[in-house]
C-alpha positions as CSV (number, residue, x, y, z in Angstrom):
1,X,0.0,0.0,0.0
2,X,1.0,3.4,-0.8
3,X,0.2,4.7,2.2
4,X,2.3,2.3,4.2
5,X,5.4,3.0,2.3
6,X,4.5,6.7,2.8
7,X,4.6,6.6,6.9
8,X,8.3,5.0,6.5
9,X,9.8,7.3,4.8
10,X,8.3,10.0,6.9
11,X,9.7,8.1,9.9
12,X,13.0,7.3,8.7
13,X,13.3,11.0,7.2
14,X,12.7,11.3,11.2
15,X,15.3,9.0,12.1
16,X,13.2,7.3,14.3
17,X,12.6,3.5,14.9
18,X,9.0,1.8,14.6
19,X,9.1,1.8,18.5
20,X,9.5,5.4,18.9
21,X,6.7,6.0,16.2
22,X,4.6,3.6,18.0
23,X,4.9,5.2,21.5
24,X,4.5,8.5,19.9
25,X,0.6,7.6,18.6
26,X,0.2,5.4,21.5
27,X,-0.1,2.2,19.4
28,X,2.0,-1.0,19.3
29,X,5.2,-1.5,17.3
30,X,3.8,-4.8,15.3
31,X,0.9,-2.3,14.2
32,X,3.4,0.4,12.8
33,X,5.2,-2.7,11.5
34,X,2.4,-4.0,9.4
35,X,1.2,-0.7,8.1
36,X,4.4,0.1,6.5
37,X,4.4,-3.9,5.3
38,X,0.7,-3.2,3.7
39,X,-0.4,-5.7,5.2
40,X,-3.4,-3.5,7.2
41,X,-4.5,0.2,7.4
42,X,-4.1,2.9,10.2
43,X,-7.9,3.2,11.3
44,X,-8.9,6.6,9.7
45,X,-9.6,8.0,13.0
46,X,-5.6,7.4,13.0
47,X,-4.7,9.6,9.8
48,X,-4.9,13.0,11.5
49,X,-2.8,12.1,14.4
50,X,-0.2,10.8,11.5
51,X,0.0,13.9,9.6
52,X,0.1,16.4,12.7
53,X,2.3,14.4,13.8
54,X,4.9,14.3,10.6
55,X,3.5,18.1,9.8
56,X,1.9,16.7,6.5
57,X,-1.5,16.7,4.8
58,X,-3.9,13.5,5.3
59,X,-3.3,13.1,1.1
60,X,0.6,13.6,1.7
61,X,0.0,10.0,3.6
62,X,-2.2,8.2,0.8
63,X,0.9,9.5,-1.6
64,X,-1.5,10.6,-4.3
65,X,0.5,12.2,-7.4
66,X,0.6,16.1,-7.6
67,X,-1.7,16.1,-10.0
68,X,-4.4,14.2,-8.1
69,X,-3.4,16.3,-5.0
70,X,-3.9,20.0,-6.9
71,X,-7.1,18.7,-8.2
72,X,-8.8,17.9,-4.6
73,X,-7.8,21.3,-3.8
74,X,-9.3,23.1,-6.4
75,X,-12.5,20.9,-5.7
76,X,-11.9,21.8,-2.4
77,X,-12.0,25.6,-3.2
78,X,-15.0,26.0,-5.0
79,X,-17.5,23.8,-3.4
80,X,-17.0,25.8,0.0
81,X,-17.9,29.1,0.9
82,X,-15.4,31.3,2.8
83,X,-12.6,29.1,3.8
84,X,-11.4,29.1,7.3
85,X,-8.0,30.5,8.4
86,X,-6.6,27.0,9.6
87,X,-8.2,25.6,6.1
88,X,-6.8,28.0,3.9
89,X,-3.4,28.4,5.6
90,X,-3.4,24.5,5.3
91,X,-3.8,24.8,1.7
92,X,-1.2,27.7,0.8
93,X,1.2,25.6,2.9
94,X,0.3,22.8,0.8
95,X,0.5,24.2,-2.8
96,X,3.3,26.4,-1.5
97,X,5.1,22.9,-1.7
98,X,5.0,22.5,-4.8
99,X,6.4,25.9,-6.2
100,X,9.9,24.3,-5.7
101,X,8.8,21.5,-8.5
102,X,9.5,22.9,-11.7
103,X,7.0,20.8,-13.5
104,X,4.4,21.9,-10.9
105,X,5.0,25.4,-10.4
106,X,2.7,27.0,-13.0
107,X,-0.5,24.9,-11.7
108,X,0.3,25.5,-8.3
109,X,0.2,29.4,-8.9
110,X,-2.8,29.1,-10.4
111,X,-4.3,27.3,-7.8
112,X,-2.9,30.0,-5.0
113,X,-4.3,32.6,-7.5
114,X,-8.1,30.6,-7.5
115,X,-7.6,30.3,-3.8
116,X,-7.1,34.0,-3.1
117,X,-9.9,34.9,-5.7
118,X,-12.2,32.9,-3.6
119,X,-11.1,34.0,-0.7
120,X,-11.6,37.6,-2.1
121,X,-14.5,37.2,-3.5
122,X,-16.4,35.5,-0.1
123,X,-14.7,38.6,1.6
124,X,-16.6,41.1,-1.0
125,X,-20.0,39.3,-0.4
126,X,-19.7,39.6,3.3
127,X,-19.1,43.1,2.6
128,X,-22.2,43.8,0.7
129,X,-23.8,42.0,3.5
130,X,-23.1,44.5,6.3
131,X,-22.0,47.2,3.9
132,X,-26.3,47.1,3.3
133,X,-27.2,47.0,6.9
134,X,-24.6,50.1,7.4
135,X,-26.5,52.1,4.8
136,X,-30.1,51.0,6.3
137,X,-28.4,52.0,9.9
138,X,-26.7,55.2,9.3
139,X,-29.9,56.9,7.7
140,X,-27.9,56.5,4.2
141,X,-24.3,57.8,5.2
142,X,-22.4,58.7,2.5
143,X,-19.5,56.9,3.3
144,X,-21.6,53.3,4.1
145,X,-23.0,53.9,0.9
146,X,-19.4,54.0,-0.9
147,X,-17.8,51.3,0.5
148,X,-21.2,49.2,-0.2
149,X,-20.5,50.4,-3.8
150,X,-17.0,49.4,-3.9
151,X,-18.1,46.5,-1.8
152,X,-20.7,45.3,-4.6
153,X,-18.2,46.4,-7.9
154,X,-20.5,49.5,-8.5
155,X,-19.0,51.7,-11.5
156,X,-16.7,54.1,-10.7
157,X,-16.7,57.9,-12.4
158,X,-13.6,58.5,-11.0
159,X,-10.7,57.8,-13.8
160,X,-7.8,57.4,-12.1
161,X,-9.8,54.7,-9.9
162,X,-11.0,52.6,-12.6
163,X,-8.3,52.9,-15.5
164,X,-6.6,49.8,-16.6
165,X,-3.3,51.1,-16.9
166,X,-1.4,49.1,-14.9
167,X,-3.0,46.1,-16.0
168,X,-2.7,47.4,-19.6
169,X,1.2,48.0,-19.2
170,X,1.5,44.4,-18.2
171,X,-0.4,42.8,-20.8
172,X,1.0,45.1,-23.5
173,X,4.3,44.1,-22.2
174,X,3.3,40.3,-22.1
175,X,2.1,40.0,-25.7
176,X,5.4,41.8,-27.1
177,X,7.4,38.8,-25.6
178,X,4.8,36.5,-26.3
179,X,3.2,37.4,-29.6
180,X,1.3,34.0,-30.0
181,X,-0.5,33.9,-26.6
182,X,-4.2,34.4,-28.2
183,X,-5.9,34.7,-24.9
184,X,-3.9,37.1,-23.8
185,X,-4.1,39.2,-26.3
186,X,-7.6,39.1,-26.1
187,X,-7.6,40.5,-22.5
188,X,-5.3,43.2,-23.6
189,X,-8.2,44.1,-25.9
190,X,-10.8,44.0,-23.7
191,X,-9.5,46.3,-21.5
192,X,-7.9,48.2,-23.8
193,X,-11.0,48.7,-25.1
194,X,-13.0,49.4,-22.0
195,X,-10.5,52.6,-21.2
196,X,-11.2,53.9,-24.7
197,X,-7.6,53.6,-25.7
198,X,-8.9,52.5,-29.0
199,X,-5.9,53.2,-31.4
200,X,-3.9,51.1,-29.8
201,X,-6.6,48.3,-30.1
202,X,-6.5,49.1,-33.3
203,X,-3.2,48.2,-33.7
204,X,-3.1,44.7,-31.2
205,X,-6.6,43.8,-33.4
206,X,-4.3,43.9,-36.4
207,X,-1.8,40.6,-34.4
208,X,-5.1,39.0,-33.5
209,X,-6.4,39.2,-36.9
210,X,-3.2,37.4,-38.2
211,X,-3.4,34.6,-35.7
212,X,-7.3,33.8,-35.7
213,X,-10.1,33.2,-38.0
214,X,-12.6,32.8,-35.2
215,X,-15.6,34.7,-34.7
216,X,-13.0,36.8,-32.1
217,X,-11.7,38.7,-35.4
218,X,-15.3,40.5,-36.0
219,X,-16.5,40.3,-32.5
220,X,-13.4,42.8,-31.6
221,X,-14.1,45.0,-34.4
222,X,-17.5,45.2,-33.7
223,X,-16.7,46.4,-29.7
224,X,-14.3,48.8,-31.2
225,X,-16.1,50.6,-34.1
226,X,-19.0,50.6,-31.3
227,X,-17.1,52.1,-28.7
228,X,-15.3,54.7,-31.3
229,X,-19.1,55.6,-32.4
230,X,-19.2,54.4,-35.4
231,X,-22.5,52.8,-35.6
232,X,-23.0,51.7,-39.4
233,X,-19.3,49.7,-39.0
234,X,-20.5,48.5,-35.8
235,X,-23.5,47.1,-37.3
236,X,-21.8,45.5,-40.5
237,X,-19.6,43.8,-38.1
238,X,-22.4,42.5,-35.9
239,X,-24.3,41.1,-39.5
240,X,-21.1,39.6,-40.0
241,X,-20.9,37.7,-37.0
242,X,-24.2,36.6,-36.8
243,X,-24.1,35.0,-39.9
244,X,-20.9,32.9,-39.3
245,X,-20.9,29.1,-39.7
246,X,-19.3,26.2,-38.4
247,X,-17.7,28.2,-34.8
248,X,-18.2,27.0,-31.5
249,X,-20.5,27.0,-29.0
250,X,-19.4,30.5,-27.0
251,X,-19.9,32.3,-30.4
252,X,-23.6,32.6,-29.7
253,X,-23.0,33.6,-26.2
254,X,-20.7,36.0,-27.3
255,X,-23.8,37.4,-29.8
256,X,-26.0,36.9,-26.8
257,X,-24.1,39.6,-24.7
258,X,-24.1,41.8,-27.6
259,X,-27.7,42.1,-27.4
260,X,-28.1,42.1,-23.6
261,X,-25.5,45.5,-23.9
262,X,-28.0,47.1,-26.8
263,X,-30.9,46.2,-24.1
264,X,-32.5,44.0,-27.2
265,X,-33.4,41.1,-24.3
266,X,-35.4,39.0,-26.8
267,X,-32.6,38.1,-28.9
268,X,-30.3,38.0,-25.9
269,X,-32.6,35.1,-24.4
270,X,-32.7,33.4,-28.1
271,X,-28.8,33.3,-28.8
272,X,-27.7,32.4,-25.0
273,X,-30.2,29.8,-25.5
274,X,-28.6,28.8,-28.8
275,X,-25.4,28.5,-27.0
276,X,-26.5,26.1,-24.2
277,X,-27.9,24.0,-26.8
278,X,-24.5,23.4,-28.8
279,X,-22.5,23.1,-26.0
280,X,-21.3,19.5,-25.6
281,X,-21.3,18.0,-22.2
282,X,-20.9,19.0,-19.4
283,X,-22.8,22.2,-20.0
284,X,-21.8,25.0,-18.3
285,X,-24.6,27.1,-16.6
286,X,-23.8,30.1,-17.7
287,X,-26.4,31.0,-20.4
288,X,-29.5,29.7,-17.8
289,X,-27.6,32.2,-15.5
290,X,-27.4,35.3,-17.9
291,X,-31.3,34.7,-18.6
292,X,-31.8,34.8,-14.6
293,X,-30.8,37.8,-14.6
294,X,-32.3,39.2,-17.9
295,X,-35.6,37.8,-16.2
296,X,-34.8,39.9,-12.8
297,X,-33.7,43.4,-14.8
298,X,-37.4,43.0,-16.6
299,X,-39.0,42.6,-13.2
300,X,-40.6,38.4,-14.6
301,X,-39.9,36.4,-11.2
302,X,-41.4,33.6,-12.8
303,X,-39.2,33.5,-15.5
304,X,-36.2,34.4,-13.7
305,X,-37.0,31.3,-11.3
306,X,-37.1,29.1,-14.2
307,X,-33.6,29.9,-15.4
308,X,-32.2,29.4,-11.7
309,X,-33.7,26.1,-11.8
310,X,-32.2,25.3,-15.2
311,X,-29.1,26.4,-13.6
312,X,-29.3,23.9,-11.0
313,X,-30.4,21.4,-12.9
314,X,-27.1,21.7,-15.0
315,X,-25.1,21.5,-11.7
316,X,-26.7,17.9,-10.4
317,X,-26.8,16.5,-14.3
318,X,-24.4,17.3,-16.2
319,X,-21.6,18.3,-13.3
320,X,-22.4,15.8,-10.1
321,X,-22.9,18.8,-8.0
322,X,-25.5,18.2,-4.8
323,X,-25.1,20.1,-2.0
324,X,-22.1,22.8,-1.4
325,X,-22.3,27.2,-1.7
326,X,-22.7,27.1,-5.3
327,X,-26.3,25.5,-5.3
328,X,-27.1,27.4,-2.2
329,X,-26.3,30.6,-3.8
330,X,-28.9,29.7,-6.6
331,X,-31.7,28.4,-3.9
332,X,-31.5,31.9,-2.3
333,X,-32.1,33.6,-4.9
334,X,-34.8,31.9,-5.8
335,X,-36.4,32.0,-2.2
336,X,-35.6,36.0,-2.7
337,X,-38.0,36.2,-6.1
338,X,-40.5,33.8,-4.2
């Protein structure tokens, strides 16, 4: 057993014989013996006294591969809500660990970065939580009212707040040394885009142009000529797009937000519907969520509730999910349009 050859190297690292393990977790030698044998099991009431002991994680023991390891956490991450210090330290520590693993170190940053944006993210809700009763409380104070703004991701007037630059500088910087990263050029364009820098978009289209022959191509030069003004370009772009064959399945979602922007909610409903339909499985829930919330803006409880449902319907078919904060988040929000 894996396990069993796990706990020996663990005590040898230790320098210490199977008696000394043994009177350390209060059990007999013959049973330390046999573990690391594989002939039996520690009972699992055992395993956590193992790994404080050692200073290791209960999968450190089981010796799963990296990969399995990394892939427990990031379930682990998103089928909780706000992690708890002792949790999350556990599980910086642990990914931490494999930073010094060269083949190992780009998914473990991603996972610290998931972890953090969770953690973030949980944070920002509990904010709009009190950052409401603060407003209710305070008779509307102006400054419980901003920080439930900022709390909630409200838009900001202010330029210097809500400017990309930084973020711009980096990309920018990112696709010169890496001209055939296609996704991230395309964040360069969105924001890039979104601070009205448009020549310059202009110019990084251009790359992406010469590198694609996805829908991306006119979907970009649609959101430019839009945001520029120039609304008959705009619109050949958008014909264009629409009438594409043969892409996949986030095309229509991509058309779908289009419309939701221009406020045109029927075909929004239509082409995020489209999309669901062409995705393969596992279907994400995205689409059923965007209608939710089309349904909400529109004031059609009914309708909105639907889509939630379809949502979780997605979750326990085509994903596995049944209980964790990602269904209860949907559930209150239906018992909120109820």
């Amino acid at each position: 057993m894996e396990m069993g050859k796990e706990i020996r190297r663990l005590r040898e690292d230790r320098g210490l014989t199977q008696e000394a393990l043994a009177e350390a977790l209060n059990v007999t030698a013959q049973s330390i013996s046999k573990w690391e044998r594989g002939t039996s099991m520690p009972d699992v009431q055992m395993l956590p006294r193992i790994a404080v002991f050692f200073g290791v994680t209960i999968d450190q023991l089981f010796a799963m591969a990296p990969e399995q390891q990394m892939e427990r956490i990031e379930n682990r991450i998103y089928s909780m809500g706000l992690l708890e210090g002792a949790e999350e330290r556990q599980l910086v520590q642990h990914l931490t660990s494999f930073l010094e693993l060269p083949e190992h170190a780009g998914q473990a940053n991603t996972l610290l970065t998931k972890l953090y944006n969770h953690q973030a993210e949980q944070y920002r809700l509990l904010a709009v939580k009190y950052g409401k009763e603060a407003v209710e409380k305070t008779g509307g104070d102006r400054d419980a009212i901003s920080e439930l703004a900022n709390a909630w991701g409200s838009y900001i007037s202010d330029w210097n707040v809500r400017n990309h630059h930084a973020l711009i500088e980096w990309f920018s910087d990112y696709c010169s040394r890496n001209p055939d990263n296609r996704a991230a050029l395309m964040w360069l364009l969105d924001n890039l885009i979104d601070d009205r820098r448009l020549p310059e978009a202009r110019q990084w289209m251009k790359k992406l142009a010469c590198m694609d022959s996805t829908f991306r191509v006119p979907m970009y030069r649609y959101m430019i000529a839009q945001a520029a003004g120039e609304k008959e370009e705009a619109a050949s772009f958008l014909d264009e797009l629409e009438n594409m064959e043969n892409q996949e399945w986030c095309w229509a979602v991509t058309i779908a937000d289009i419309y939701t922007l221009r406020q045109e909610y029927d075909k929004a409903v239509a082409w995020y519907r489209r999309g669901q339909e062409l995705q393969p499985s596992p279907k994400f829930t995205d689409s059923a969520n965007s209608i939710a919330h089309i349904y909400e803006i529109l004031g059609n409880a009914p309708k909105a509730i639907e889509a939630y449902r379809e949502q979780l319907r997605l979750l326990r078919e085509e994903w596995g999910i049944v209980s964790g904060e990602e269904l209860d988040e949907i559930e209150r929000a239906i018992r909120r349009l109820q």
